[in-house]
C-alpha positions in Angstrom: 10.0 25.3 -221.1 8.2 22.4 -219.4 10.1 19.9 -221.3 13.7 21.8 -219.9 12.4 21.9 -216.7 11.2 18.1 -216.6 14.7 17.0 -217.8 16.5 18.8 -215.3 14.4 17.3 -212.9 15.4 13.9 -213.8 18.7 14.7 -213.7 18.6 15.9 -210.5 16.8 12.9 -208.9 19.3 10.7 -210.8 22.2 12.3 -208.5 20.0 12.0 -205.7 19.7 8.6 -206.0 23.1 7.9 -206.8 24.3 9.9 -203.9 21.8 7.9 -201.7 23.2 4.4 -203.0 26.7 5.3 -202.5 25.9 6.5 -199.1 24.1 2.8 -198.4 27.1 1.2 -199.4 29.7 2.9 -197.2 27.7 3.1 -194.2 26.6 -0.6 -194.5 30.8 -1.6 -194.8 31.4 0.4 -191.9 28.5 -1.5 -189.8 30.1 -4.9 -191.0 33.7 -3.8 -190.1 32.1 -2.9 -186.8 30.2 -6.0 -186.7 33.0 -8.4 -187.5 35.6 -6.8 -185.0 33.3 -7.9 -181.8 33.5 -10.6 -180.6 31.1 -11.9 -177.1 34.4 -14.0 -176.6 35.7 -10.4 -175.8 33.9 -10.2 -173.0 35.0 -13.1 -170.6 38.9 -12.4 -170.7 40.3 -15.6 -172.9 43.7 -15.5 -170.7 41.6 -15.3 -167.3 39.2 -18.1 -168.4 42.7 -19.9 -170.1 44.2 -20.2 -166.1 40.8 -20.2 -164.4 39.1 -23.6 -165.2 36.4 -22.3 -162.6 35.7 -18.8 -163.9 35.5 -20.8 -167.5 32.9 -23.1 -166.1 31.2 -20.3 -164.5 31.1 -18.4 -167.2 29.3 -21.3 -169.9 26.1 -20.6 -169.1 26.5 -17.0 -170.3 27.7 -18.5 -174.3 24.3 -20.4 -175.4 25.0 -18.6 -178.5 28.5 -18.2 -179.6 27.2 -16.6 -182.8 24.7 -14.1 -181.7 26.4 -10.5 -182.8 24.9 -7.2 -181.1 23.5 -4.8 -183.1 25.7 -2.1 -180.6 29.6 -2.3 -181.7 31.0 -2.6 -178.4 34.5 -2.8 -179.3 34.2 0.6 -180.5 33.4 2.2 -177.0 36.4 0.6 -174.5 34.4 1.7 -171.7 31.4 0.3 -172.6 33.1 -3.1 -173.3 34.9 -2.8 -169.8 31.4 -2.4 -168.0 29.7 -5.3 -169.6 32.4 -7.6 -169.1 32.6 -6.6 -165.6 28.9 -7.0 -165.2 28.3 -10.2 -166.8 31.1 -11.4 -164.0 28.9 -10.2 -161.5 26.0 -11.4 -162.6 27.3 -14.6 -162.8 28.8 -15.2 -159.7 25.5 -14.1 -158.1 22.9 -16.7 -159.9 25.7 -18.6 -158.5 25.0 -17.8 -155.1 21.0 -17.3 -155.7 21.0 -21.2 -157.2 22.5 -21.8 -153.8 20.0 -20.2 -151.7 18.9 -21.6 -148.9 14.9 -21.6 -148.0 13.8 -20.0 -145.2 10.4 -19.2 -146.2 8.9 -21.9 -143.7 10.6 -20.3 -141.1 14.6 -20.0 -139.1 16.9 -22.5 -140.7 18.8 -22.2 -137.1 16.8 -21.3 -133.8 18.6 -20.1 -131.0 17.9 -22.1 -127.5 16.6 -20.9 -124.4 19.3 -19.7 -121.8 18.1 -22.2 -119.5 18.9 -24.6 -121.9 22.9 -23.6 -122.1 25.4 -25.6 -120.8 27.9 -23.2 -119.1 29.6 -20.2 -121.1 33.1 -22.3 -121.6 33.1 -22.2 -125.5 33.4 -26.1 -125.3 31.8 -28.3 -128.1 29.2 -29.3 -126.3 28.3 -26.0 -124.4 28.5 -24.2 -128.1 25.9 -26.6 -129.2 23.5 -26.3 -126.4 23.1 -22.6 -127.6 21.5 -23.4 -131.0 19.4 -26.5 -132.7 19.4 -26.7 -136.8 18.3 -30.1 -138.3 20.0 -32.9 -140.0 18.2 -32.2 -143.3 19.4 -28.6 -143.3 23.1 -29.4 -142.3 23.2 -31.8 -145.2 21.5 -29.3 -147.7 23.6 -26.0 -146.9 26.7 -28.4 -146.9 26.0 -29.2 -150.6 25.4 -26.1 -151.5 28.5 -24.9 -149.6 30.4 -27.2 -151.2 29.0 -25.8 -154.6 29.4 -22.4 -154.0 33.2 -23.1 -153.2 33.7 -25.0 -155.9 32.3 -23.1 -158.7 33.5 -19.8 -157.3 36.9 -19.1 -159.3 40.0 -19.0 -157.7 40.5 -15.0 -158.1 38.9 -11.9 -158.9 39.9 -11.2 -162.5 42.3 -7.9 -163.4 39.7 -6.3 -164.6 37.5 -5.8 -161.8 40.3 -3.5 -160.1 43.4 -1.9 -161.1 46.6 -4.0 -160.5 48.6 -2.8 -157.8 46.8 0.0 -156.6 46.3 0.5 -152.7 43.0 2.3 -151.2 40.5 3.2 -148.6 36.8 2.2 -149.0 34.1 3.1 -146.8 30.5 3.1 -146.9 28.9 6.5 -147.5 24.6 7.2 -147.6 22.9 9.8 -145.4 24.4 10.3 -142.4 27.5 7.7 -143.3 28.3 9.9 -145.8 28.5 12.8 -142.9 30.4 10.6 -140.7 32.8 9.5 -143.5 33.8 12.7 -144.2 35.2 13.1 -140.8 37.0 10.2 -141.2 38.4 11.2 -143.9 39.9 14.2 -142.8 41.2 11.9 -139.8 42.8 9.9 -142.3 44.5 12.8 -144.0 45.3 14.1 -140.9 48.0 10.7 -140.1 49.9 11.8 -143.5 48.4 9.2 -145.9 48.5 9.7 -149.5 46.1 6.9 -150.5 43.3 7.9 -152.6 39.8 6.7 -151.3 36.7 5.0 -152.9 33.0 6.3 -151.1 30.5 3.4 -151.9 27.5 4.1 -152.7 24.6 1.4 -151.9 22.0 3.2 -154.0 21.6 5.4 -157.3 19.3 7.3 -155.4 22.2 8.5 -152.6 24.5 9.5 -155.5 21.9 11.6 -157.0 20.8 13.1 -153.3 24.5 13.8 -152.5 26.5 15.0 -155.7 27.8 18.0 -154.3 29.2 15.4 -151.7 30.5 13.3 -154.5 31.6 15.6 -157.3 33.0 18.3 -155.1 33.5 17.8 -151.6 35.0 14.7 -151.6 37.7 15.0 -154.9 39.1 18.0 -152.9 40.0 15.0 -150.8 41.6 12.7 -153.1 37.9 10.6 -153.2 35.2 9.6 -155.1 31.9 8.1 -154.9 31.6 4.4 -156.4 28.0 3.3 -157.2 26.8 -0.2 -156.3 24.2 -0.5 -159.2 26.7 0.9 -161.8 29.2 -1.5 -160.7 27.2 -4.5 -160.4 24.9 -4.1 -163.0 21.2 -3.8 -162.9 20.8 -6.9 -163.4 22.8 -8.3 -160.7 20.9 -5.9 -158.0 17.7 -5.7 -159.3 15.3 -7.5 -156.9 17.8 -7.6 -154.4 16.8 -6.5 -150.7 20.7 -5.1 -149.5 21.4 -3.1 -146.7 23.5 -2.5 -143.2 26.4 -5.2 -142.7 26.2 -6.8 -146.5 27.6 -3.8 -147.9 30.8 -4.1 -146.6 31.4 -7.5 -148.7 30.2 -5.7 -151.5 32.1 -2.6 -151.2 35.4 -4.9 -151.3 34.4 -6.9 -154.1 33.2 -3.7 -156.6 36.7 -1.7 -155.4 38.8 -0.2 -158.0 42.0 -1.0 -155.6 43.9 -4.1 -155.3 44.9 -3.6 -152.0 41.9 -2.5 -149.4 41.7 -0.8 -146.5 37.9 -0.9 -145.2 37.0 1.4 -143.0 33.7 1.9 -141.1 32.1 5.0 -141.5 33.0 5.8 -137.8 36.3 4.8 -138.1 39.0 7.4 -137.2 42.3 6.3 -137.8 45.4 8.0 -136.2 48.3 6.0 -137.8 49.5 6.3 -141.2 48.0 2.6 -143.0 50.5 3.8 -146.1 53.5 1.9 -143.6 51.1 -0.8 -143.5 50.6 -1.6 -146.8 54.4 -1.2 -147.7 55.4 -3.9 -144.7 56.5 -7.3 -145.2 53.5 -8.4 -142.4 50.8 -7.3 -145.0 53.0 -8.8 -147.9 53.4 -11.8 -146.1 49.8 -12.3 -145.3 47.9 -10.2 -147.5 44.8 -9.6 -144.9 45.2 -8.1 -142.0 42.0 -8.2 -138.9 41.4 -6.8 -135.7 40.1 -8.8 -132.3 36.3 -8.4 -130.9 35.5 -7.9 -127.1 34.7 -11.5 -126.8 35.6 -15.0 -128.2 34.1 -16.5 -130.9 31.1 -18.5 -130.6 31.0 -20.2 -134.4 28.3 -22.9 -133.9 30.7 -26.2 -134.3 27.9 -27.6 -137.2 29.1 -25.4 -139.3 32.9 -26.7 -139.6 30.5 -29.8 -141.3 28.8 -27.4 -143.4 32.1 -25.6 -144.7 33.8 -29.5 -144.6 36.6 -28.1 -142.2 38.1 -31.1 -140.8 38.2 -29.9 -136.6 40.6 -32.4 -135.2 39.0 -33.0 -131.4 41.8 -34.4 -130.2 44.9 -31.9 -130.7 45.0 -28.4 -128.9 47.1 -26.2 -130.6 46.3 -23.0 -129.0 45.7 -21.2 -125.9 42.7 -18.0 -126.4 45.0 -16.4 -129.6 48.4 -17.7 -129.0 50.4 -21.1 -130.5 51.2 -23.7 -128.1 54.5 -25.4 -128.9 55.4 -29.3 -129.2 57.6 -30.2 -125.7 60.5 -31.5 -127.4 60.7 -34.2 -124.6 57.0 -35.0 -124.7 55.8 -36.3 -128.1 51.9 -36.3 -128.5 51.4 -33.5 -125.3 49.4 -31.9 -127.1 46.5 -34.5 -127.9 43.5 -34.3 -125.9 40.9 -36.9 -124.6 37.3 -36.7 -125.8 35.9 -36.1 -122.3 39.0 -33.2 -121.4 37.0 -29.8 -121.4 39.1 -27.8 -124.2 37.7 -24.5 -125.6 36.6 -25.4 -129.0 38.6 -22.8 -131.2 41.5 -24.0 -129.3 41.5 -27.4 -131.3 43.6 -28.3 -134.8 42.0 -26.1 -137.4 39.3 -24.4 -135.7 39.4 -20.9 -135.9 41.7 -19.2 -133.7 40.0 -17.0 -130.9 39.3 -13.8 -130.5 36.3 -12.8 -132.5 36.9 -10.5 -135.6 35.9 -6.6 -135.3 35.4 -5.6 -138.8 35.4 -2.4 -138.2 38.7 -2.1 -140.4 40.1 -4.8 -142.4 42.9 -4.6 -144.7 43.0 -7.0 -147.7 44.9 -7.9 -151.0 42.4 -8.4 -153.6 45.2 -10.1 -156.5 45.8 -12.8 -153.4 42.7 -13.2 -151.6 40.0 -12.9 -154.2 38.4 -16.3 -153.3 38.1 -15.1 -149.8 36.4 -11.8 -150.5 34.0 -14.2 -152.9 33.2 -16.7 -150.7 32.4 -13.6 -147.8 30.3 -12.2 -150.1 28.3 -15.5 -150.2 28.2 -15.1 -146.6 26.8 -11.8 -146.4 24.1 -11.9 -148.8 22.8 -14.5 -147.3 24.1 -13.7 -143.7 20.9 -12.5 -141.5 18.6 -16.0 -142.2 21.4 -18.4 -142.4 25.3 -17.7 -141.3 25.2 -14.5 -139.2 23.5 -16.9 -137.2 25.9 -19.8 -137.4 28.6 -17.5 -136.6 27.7 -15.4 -133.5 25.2 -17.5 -132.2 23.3 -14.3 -130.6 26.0 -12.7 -128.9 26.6 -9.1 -129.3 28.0 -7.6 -132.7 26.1 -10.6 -134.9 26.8 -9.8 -138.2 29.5 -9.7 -141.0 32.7 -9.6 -138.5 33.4 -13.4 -139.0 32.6 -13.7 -142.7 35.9 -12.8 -143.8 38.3 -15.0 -141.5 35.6 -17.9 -142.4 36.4 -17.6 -145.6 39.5 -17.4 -145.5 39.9 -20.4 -143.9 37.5 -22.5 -146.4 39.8 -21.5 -148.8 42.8 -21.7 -146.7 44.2 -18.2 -147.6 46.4 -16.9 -144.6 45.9 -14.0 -142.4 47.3 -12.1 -139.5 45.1 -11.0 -136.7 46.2 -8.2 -134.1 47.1 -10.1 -130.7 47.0 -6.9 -128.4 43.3 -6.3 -126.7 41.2 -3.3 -127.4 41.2 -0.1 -125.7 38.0 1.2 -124.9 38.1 5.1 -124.3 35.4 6.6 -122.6 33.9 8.9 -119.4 32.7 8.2 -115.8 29.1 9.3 -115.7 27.4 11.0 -112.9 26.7 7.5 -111.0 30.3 6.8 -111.4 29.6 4.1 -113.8 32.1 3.8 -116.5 30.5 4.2 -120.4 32.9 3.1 -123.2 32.6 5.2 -126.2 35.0 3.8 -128.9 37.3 0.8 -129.9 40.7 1.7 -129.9 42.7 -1.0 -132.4 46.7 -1.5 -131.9 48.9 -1.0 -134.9 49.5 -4.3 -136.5 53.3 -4.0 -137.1 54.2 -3.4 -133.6 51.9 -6.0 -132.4 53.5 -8.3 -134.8 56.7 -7.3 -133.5 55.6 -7.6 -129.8 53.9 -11.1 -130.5 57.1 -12.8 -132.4 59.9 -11.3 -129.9 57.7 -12.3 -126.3 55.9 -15.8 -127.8 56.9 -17.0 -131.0 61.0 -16.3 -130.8 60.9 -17.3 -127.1 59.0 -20.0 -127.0 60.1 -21.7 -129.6 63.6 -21.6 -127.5 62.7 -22.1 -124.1 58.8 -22.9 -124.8 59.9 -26.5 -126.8 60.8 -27.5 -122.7 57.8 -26.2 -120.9 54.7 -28.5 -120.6 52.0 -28.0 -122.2 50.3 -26.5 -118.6 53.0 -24.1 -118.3 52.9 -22.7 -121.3 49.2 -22.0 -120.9 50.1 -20.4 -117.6 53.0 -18.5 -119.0 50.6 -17.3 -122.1 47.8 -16.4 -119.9 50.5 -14.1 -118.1 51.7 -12.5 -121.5 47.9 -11.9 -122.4 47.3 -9.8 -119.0 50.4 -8.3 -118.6 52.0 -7.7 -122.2 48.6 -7.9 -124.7 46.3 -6.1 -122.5 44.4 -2.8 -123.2 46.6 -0.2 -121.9 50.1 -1.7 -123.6 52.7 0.2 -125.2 51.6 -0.9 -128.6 50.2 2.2 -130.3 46.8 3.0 -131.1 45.9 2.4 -134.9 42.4 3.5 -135.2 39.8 4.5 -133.4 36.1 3.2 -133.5 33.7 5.5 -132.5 31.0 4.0 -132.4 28.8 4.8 -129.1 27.5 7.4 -129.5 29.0 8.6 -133.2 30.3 11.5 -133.8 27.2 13.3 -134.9 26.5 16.5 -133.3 22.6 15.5 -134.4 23.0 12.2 -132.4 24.5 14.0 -129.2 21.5 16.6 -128.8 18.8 14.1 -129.0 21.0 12.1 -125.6 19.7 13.8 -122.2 22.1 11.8 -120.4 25.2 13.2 -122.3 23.5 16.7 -123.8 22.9 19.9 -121.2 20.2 21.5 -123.2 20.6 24.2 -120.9 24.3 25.0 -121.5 24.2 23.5 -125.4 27.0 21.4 -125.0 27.8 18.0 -123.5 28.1 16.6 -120.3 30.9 14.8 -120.3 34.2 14.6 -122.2 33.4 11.5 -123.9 37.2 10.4 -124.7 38.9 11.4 -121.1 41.4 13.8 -122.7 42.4 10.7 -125.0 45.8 12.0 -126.6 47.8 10.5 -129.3 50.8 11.5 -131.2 50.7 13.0 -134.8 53.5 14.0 -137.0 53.1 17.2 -138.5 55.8 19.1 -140.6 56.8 22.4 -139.0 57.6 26.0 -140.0 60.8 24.9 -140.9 59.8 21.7 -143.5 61.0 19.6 -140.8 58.5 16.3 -138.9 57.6 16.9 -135.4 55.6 14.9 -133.1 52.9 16.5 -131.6 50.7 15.3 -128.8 47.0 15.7 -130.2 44.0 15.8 -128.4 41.8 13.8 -130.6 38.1 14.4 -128.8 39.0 18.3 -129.6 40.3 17.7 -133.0 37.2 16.2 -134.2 34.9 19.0 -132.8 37.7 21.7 -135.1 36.6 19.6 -138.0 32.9 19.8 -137.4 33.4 23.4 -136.8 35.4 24.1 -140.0 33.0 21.8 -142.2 30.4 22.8 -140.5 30.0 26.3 -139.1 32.9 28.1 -141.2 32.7 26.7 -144.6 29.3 25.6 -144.5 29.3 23.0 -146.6 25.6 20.8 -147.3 25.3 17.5 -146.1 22.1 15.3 -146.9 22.2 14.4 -143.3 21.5 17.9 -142.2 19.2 19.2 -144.3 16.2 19.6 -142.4 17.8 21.0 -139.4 18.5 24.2 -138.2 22.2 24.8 -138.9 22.2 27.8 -136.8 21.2 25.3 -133.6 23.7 23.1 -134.6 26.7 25.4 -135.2 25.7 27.2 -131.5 26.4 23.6 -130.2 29.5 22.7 -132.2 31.1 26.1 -131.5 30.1 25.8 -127.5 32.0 22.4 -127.3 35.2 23.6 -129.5 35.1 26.8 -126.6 35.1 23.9 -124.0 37.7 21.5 -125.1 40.3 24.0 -126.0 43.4 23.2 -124.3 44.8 25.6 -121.5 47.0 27.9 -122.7 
């Protein structure tokens, strides 16, 4: 009886074993298929590398060892494979910029002078200089790393970092941007667009605070949240100290769209960008900016650093508009060294005004080296070229990164000619306190700027002088590219105060605690027209009051649906909607 049940036994362990070997063998060729069908190669796009000499190069250091195999088959999760291809881009291109850092460990690279010690305010050479002091040594060191940076940086942003030909909205969401995006938002879909929108993200940590935001709220409204870690890599942030302006660069660079339109968080547009996008200006020049209040103040040592060739002896501009060539008078437009000529008026200085980056619209596919090299910028903006750029005045920060770039890597772009609105109230003092920066639609601008300057004057303009074509443009700029023109409003800044019912109540000089409402209407009874489709499926314009149109929204979000924002979660909603529902009460139009 033993003996039987000893030999079945054996038996049994010899299929056991057999089963076990069998199982070794197929598992072990499936590993090797695996194994074999990756390739690292995979990774770096052989037809981008195969036209990109400079990705290629910037990409060698990442191929030490052409043989190593993973012991994770990537190729068998596309995802996967997608991620680490776009991260190891990243990662590249910023120990690119980190082997380019500048020190500023022993202090500013650039210090800003006294006021005593300015000049004048003329924006001349010399009067922009006397406003800052930066050595010799440093000029020559950030010029060859400059010079590196542009070199190695490859001439595009390869396919697979966003998806060919699709158009989008990015802003920046977090706490209360994410609040004041939503509003935007809901401007946005108020104007009729259909584009979908990307939220960015700067941290893991405001995904995970706000995923009702991002996994309901917001795909109700054709968004999404994008993550900077997860896009990047965690390699590429960790260690990195990011925040305020730098995120905008970042946000274009990570975007799943080809075609961009940023937005600022307090950005309300009230024109439909979908025209934009479709128009032969944007296909023509593929970047589209806005003017600042004031002109640009880019310190004239960096046009040495960049290795931008400033001819000082040709104006070709006067403020933002082309001066022509007199037919009759060959060489008019040469200056002496000793004339007093505003400095961005000269041959290839950049062209006055200052940029407002509080919307920028920008083609990915054709501008790639631009949003690149603005990235550069950025992340090493506040020690080094927010200061080169601004020189202290007001709104130092990203705003002239991207035109900068663009013209290091001479990529063209169009900038709106007609000046800002600024919307606002009359306080009790009678003083005047702006509240927002109304920005012209580009494509009537355009159409303004080419029919009244570039069409004319290059008919009646080639037999002016070159005085009275200053005269005659200085004319056009009061009368015809001023604030209050006919060119409609595009979008709407609101930026002082924002529109954050939080914000408002903590102001006693705009808040009447007493009547929990405001003070003031901040916007004046601003109006603009909307097209809306009627009972009857038909358009119809309506005339819009846009101060009481954002109060409805915070009063639907807010009040009626009640839906959570992180930026509200500590404060008493019931407060809140008591305010938001007293100013809706106050605004409401007459009937």
């Amino acid at each position: 009886m033993k003996g039987i049940y000893l030999q079945k036994l054996s038996r049994h362990r010899i299929k056991v074993l057999v089963i076990a070997v069998l199982t070794l063998i197929l598992f072990g060729s499936l590993i090797n298929t695996n194994i074999n069908s990756y390739n690292i190669n995979d990774i770096h796009d052989e037809e981008t590398l195969a036209t990109n000499p400079q990705l290629s190069e910037f990409h060698n250091h990442l191929n030490d060892d052409q043989n190593h195999k993973p012991t994770i088959p990537l190729s068998s999760n596309p995802g996967l494979e997608k991620d680490s291809k776009k991260h190891k881009f990243w990662n590249s291109i910023f120990e690119g910029f980190d082997s380019n850092k500048m020190d500023s460990s022993d202090g500013p690279l650039i210090h800003y002078t006294d006021k005593s010690e300015h000049l004048d305010d003329s924006k001349t050479k010399k009067a922009l200089l006397s406003r800052a002091k930066i050595s010799n040594e440093v000029v020559a060191s950030l010029k060859k790393k400059h010079k590196r940076v542009v070199e190695d940086l490859p001439n595009a942003i390869p396919d697979y970092i966003f998806k060919k030909g699709s158009t989008g909205v990015v802003f920046i969401g977090g706490a209360k941007f994410s609040w004041l995006t939503y509003l935007a938002i809901l401007s946005l879909k108020e104007t009729g667009s259909k584009l979908p929108i990307e939220v960015v993200m700067p941290k893991k940590e405001d995904y995970e605070r706000e995923r009702e935001y991002c996994d309901k709220l917001l795909p109700e409204l054709g968004a999404k949240c994008i993550v900077v870690p997860e896009e990047l890599g965690e390699t590429t942030v960790k260690g990195r100290k990011l925040k305020s302006f730098q995120f905008k660069s970042i946000a274009l660079a990570i975007s799943s769209f080809q075609n961009i339109l940023l937005l600022d968080s307090d950005n309300m547009l009230v024109s439909n960008p979908d025209l934009v996008f479709k128009s032969k200006l944007y296909q023509k020049y593929g970047m589209i900016t806005w003017p600042d209040y004031w002109k640009r103040t880019i310190f004239p040592k960096y046009y040495d650093i960049a290795d931008i060739q400033v001819n000082e002896g040709k104006r070709v501009r006067y403020d933002r508009f082309p001066l022509f060539e007199p037919v009759n008078s060959p060489g008019a437009l040469n200056v002496e060294e000793t004339d007093e000529i505003p400095y961005h008026d000269l041959e290839n200085a950049i062209p006055d005004l200052s940029t407002e980056s509080g919307q920028l619209m920008i083609n990915k596919a054709t501008h790639g080296k631009t949003i690149l090299l603005s990235l550069y910028y950025n992340i090493y903006g506040p020690d080094i070229f927010y200061k080169l750029f601004s020189l202290g005045e007001q709104g130092e920060g990203d705003k002239d990164t991207f035109v900068t770039a663009a013209i290091v890597n001479q990529q063209p772009y169009y900038q709106v000619k007609s000046f800002i609105l600024s919307p606002g109230y009359f306080k009790a003092d009678g003083g005047f306190q702006g509240v927002a920066m109304a920005q012209k639609n580009p494509l009537v601008d355009e159409k303004l700027f080419n029919e009244l300057v570039v069409d004319a004057f290059d008919k009646s303009g080639r037999t002016l002088s070159i005085p009275d074509q200053i005269t005659k443009l200085k004319a056009l700029a009061e009368k015809e590219f001023n604030s209050h023109n006919d060119v409609p409003i595009f979008a709407l800044h609101c930026n002082y105060p924002k529109l954050d019912p939080l914000n408002y109540m903590v102001k006693d000089d705009i808040y009447d605690a007493t009547k929990k409402r405001l003070k003031y209407r901040l916007y004046d009874k601003m109006h603009y027209d909307k097209t809306v489709i009627n009972n009857l499926g038909e358009e119809e314009i309506v005339k819009t009051d846009f101060e009481y149109e954002q109060w409805l929204h915070m009063k639907d979000v807010l009040c009626i649906n009640k839906y959570k924002f992180e930026h509200f979660k500590d404060h008493d909603m019931e407060e809140v909607c008591t305010f938001v529902n007293n100013q809706v009460e106050w605004l409401k139009p007459e009937s």
